[in-house]
C-alpha positions as CSV (number, residue, x, y, z in Angstrom):
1,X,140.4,49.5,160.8
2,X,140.5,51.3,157.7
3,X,137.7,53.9,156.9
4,X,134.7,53.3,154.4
5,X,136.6,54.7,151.5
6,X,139.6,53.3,152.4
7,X,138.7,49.0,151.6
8,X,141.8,47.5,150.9
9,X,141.7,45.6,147.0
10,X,143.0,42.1,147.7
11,X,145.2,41.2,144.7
12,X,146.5,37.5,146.2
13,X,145.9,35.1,149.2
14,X,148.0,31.5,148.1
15,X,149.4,28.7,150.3
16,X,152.9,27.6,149.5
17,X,155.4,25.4,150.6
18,X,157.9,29.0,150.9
19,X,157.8,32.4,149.7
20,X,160.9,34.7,150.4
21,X,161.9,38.2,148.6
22,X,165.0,37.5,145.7
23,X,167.4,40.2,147.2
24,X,168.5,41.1,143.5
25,X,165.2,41.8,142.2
26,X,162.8,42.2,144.7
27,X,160.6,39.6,143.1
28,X,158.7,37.7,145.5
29,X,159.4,33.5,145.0
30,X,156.4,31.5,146.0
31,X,157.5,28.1,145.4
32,X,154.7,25.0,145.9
33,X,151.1,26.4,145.6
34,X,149.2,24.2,147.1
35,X,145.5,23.8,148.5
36,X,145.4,19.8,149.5
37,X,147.0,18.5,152.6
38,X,146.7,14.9,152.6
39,X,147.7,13.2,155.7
40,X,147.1,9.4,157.4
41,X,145.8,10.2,160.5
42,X,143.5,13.1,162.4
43,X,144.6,15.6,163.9
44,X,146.8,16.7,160.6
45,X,149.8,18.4,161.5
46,X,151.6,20.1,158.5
47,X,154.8,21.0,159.4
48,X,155.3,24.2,157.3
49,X,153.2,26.1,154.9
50,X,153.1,29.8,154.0
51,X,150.4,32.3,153.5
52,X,151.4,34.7,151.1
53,X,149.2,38.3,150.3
54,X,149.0,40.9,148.4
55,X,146.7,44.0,149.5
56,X,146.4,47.6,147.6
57,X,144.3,50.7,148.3
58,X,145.7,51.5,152.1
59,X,146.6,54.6,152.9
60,X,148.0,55.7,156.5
61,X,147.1,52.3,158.7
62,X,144.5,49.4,158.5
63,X,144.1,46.7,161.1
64,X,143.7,43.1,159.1
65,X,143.5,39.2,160.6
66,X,144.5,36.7,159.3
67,X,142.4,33.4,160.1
68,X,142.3,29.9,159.3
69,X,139.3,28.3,160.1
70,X,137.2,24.7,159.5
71,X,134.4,25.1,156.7
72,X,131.5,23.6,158.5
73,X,132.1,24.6,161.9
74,X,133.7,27.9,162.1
75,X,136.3,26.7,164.5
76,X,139.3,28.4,164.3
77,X,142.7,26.9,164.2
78,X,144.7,29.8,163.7
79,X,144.8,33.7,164.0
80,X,146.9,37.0,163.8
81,X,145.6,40.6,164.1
82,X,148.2,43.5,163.0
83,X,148.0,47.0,161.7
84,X,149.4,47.4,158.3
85,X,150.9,50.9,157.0
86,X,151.2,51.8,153.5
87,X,152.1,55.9,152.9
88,X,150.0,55.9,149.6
89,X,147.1,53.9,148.7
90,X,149.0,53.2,144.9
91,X,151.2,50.9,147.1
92,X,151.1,47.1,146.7
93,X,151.6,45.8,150.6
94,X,153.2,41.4,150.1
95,X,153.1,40.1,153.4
96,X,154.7,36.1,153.4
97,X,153.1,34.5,157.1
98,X,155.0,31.2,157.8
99,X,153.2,28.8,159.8
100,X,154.9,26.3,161.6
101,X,153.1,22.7,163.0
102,X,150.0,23.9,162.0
103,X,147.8,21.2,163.8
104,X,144.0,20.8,161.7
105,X,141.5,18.6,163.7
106,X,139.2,17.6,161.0
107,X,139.3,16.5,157.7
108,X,137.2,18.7,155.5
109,X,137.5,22.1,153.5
110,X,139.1,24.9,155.4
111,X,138.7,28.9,154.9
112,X,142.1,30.8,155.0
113,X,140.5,34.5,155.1
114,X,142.1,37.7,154.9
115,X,140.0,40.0,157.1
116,X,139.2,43.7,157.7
117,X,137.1,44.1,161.4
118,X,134.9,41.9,160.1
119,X,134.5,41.7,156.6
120,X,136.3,39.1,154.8
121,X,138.3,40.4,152.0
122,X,139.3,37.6,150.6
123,X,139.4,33.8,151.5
124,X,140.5,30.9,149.6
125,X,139.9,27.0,150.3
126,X,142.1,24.2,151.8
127,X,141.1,20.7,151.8
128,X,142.3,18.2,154.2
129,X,141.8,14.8,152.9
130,X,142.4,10.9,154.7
131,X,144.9,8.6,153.0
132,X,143.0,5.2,153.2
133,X,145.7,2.6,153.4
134,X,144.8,0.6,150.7
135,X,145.0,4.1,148.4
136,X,148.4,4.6,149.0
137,X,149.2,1.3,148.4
138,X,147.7,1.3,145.3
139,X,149.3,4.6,144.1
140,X,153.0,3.1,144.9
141,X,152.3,-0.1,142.4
């Protein structure tokens, strides 16, 4: 965990459809920001999505999680822990987390949160939302 004077600066936290690195430029691509999923039945499963970060101020090692987790509840539905090392806290750490089937219970706001111990360093908000038949039907005439 990183020390008192050491709080990592969040500079990003977006969900995208894919992020990779352009080998040429080493400009990160972050292609279909998004923060709806809209599906027609409960539990959701998306098949792909990205979380995509940006972090500054580290220096030597911080321990950070990475959560998904349902608004009104505080249920979970996904988690990673992992030191990160940057050798000078001028550094700006981009860390792309692919997330395959990613199954959401509930429809409702989400939190995807960027954590240090237990201090949320930033989170941002995605809504799952219930096609009604009669909707979608309406939105293909």
């Amino acid at each position: 965990m990183a020390t008192m004077s050491e709080v990592p600066i969040p500079i990003a936290l977006l969900v995208a459809d894919d992020v990779y690195q352009d080998g040429a430029t080493g400009k990160w691509v972050i292609a279909g920001v998004f923060s709806t999923i809209w599906t027609n039945n409960l539990p959701a499963r998306h098949e792909k999505l990205v979380i995509f970060w940006q972090l500054t101020g580290i220096s030597g090692q911080c321990d950070l999680r990475l959560r998904i987790e349902h608004a009104e509840t505080g249920d979970p539905i996904f988690e990673v822990v992992g030191p990160i090392k940057s050798p000078s806290k001028l550094d700006v750490i981009s860390v792309p987390v692919p997330i395959r089937k990613a199954i959401f219970p509930k429809q409702g706001k989400y939190w995807i949160q960027l954590l240090s111990g237990e201090e949320i360093l930033i989170q941002a908000p995605l809504q799952v939302n219930l096609f009604k038949i009669e909707e979608a039907e309406a939105r293909k005439g």
